[in-house]
Backbone as CSV, one residue per row, in Angstrom:
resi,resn,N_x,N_y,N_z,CA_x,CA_y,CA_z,C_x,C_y,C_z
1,UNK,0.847,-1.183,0.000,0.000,0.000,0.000,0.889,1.242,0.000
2,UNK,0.804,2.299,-1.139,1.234,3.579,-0.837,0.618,4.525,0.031
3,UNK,1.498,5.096,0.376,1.290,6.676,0.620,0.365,7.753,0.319
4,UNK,-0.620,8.280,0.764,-1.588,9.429,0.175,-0.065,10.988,-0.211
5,UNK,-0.088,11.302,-1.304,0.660,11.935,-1.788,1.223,13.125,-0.485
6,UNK,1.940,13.496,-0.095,1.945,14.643,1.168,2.156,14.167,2.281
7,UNK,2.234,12.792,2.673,2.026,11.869,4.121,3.071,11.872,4.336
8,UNK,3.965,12.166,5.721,5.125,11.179,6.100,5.558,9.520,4.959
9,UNK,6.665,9.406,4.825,6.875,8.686,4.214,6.835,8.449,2.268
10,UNK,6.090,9.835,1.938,6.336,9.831,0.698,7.479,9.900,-0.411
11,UNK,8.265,10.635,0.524,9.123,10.568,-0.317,10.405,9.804,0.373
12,UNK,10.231,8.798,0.946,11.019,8.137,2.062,11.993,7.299,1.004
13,UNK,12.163,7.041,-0.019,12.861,7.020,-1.089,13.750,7.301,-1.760
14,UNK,13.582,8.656,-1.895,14.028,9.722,-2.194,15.244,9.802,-1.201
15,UNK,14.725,10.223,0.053,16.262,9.785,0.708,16.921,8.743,1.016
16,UNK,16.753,7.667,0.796,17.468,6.868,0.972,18.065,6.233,-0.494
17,UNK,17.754,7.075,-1.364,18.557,7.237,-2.652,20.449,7.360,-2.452
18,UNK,21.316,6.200,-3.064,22.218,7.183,-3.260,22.817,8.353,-3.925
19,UNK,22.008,8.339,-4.825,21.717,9.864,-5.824,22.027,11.045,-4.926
20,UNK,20.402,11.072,-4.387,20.353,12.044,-3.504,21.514,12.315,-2.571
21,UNK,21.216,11.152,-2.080,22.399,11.289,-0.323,24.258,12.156,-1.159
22,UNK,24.444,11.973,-2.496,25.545,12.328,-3.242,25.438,13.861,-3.587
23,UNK,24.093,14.126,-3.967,23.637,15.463,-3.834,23.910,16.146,-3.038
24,UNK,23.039,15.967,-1.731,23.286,16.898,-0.606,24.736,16.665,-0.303
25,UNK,25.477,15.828,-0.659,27.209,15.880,0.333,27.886,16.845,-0.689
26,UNK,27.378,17.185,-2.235,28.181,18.162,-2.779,27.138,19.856,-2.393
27,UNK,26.350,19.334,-2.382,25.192,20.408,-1.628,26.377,21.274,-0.809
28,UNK,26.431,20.881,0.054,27.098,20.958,1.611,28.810,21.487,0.655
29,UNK,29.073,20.922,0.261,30.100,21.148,-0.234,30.715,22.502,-0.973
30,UNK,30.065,22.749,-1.688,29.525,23.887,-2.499,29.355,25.000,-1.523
31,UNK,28.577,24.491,-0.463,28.083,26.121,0.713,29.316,26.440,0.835
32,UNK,30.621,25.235,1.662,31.218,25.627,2.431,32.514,26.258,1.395
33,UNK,32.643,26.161,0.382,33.260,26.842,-0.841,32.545,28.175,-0.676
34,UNK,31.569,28.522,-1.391,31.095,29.833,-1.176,30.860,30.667,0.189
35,UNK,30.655,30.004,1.174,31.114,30.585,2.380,33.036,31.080,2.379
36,UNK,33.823,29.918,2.363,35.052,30.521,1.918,35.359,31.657,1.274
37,UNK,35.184,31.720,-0.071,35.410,32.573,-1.113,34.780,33.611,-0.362
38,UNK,33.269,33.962,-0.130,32.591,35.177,0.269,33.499,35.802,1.334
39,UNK,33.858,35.083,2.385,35.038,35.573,3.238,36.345,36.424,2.569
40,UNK,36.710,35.480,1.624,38.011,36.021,1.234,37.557,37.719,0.159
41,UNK,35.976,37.587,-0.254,35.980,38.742,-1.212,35.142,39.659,-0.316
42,UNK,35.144,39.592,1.252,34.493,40.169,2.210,33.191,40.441,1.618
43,UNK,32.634,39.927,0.575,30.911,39.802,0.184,30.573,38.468,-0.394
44,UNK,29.239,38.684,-0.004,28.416,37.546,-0.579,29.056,37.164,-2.455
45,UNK,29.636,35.931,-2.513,29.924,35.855,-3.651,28.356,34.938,-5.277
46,UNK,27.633,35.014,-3.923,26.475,33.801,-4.561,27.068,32.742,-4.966
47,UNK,25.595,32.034,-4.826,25.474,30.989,-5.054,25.751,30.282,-6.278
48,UNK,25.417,30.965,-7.664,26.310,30.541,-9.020,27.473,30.829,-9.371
49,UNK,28.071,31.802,-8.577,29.318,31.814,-8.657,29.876,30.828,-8.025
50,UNK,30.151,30.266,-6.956,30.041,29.723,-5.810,30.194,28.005,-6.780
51,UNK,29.278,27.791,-6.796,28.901,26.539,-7.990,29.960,26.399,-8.800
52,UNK,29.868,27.402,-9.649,30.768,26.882,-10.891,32.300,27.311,-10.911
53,UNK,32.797,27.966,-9.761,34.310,28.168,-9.163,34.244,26.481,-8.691
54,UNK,33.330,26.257,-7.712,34.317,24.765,-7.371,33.939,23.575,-8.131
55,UNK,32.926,23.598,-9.292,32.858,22.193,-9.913,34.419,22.763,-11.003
56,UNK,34.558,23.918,-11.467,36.016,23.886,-12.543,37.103,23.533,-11.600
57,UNK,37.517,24.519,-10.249,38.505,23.899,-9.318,38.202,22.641,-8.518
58,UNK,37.252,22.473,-8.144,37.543,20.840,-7.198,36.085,19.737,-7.199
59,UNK,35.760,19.769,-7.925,34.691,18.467,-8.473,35.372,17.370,-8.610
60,UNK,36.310,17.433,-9.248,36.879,16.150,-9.801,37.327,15.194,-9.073
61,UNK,37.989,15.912,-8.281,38.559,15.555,-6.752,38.139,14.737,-5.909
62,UNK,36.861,15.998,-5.967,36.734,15.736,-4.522,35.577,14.419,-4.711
63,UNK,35.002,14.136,-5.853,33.798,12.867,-6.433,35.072,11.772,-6.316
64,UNK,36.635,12.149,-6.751,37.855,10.672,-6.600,38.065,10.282,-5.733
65,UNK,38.022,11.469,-4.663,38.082,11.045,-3.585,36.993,10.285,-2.695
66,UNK,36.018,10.738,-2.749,34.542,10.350,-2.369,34.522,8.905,-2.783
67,UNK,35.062,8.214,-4.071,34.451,7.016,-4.341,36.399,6.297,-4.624
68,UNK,36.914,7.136,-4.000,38.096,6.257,-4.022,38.199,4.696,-3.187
């Protein structure tokens, strides 16, 4: 039996995806890059900036390392 769409447990799936769970750890990853950088340019550098500074500098990496 499913779920009525909106219930606890609907999307109980979803997280226990390893997709997802890979998501949020570059999620997280990404903040703490743009938190960095924003520090170093004493402003908010956003969030697409933020993004695409660390998938060109450290994506590669840091996914080799992750599944090393």
């Amino acid at each position: 039996m499913t779920t009525p769409a909106g219930q606890p447990g609907d999307d109980e799936w979803m997280k226990n995806s390893a997709l997802y769970r890979e998501f949020l750890a570059e999620r997280e990853e990404i903040m703490k890059h743009k938190w960095i950088e924003s520090e170093k340019a004493r402003q908010d550098i956003g969030f697409e900036r933020a993004l695409t500074d660390w998938i060109v500098k450290h994506r590669a990496k840091w996914r080799k390392g992750r599944h090393a």
